[in-house]
N, C-alpha and C positions, 0 to 999 in steps of 0.2 A: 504494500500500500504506500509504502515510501516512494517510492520508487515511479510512483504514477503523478504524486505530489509533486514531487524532482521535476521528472518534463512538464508536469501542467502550469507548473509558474514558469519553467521555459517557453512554453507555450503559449501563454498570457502574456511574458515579457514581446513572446516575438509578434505578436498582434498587435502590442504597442506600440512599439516602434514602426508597426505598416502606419499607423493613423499621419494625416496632415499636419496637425498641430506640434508638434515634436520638431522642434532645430535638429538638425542633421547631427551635430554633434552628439545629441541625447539619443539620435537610433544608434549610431554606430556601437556606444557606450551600452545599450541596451540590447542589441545582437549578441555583444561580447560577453554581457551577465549571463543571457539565458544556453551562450554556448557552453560558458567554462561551469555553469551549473549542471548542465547536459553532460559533461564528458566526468564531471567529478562524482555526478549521482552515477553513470555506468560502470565507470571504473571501479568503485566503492561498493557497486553491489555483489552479495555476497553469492547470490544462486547464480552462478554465470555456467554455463556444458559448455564444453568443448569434445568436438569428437562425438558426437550424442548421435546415435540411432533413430531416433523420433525425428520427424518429421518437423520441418523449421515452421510451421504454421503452428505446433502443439508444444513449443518449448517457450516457457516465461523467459523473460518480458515480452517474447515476439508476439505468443498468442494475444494477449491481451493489449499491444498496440495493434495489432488487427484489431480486434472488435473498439478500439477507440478510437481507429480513425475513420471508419466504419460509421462509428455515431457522430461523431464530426461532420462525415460528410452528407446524416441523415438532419441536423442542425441547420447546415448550410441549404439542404434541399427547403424543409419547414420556411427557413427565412428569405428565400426564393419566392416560394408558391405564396407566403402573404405578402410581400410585393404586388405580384402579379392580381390579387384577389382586390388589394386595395387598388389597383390600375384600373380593375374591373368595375368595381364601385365609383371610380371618378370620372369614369367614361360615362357611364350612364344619366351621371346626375349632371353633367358638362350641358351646354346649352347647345352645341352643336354637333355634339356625339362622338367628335373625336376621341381617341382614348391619347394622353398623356404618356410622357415616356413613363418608363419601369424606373424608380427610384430607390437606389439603395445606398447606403453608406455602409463606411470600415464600422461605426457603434452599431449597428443592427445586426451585424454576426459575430462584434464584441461580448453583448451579453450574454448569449446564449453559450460561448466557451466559457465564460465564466463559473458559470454553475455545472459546466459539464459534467466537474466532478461526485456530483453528487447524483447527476442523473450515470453514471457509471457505474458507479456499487448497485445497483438496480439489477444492471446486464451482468454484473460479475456475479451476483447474488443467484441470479438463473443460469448461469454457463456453466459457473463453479468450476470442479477440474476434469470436465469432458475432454475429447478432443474437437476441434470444431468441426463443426458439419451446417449445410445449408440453411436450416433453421435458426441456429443461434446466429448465425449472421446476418440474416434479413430483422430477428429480433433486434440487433445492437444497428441497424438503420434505423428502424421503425423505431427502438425509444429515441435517441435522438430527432428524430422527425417529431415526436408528440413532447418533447423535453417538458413543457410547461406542464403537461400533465404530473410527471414523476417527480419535479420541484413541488408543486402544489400538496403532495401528499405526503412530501418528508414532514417529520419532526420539527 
């Protein structure tokens, strides 16, 4: 669980640094936090195979960055399709029926990495230590895609 902590603030650093607002100075500086974070949370961790028989898709950490970026990229879908819903909604109420472009920003797929991690113990809670298969992987899309649901219901 360390270990998913490690890249998720890498992860969040490095989506900071994509935003506008940030002097150039402060991404370069903020690439380099979430990399030498990145390379000291790997190197440091303890369960590492080498030589291992299993299959690279069923060996930690890999499995489990599968189904996270998986969910990531079921997040990035969600935040997509309400774009487009709300494109749909401004079209119709528009007075000459054009629809407006599709508008999105770098904070519209900010928040939802944010909380990722919590909608992630959800998919790990169901996968547990299977090997993956078809199913568990359209699951850790699909929660990601409904994220707001699985935030909604934690504690």
């Amino acid at each position: 669980m360390v270990l998913y902590f490690i890249f998720g603030i890498s992860l969040a650093l490095l989506i900071l640094a994509a935003t506008k607002r940030i002097a150039k100075t402060w991404k370069v500086l903020l690439v380099l936090a979430a990399a030498a974070i990145s390379v000291v949370g790997w190197a440091t961790w303890p369960d590492q195979r080498f030589l291992s028989t299993d299959a690279w898709h069923d060996t930690t950490p890999l499995r489990e960055a599968v189904l996270f970026a998986l969910m990531l990229a079921g997040m990035a879908a969600r935040t997509l399709s309400v774009a487009i819903e709300q494109r749909r909604v401004a079209a119709s109420t528009s007075a000459d029926g054009s629809p407006p472009p599709v508008r999105l920003e770098a904070w519209d797929f900010l928040y939802p990495f944010l909380v990722s991690f919590i909608t992630f113990g959800a998919v790990i809670e169901f996968v547990g230590a299977e090997p993956l298969k078809i199913p568990q992987l359209i699951l850790a899309f699909q929660n990601g895609f409904f994220w707001q649901t699985v935030v909604n219901r934690s504690p």
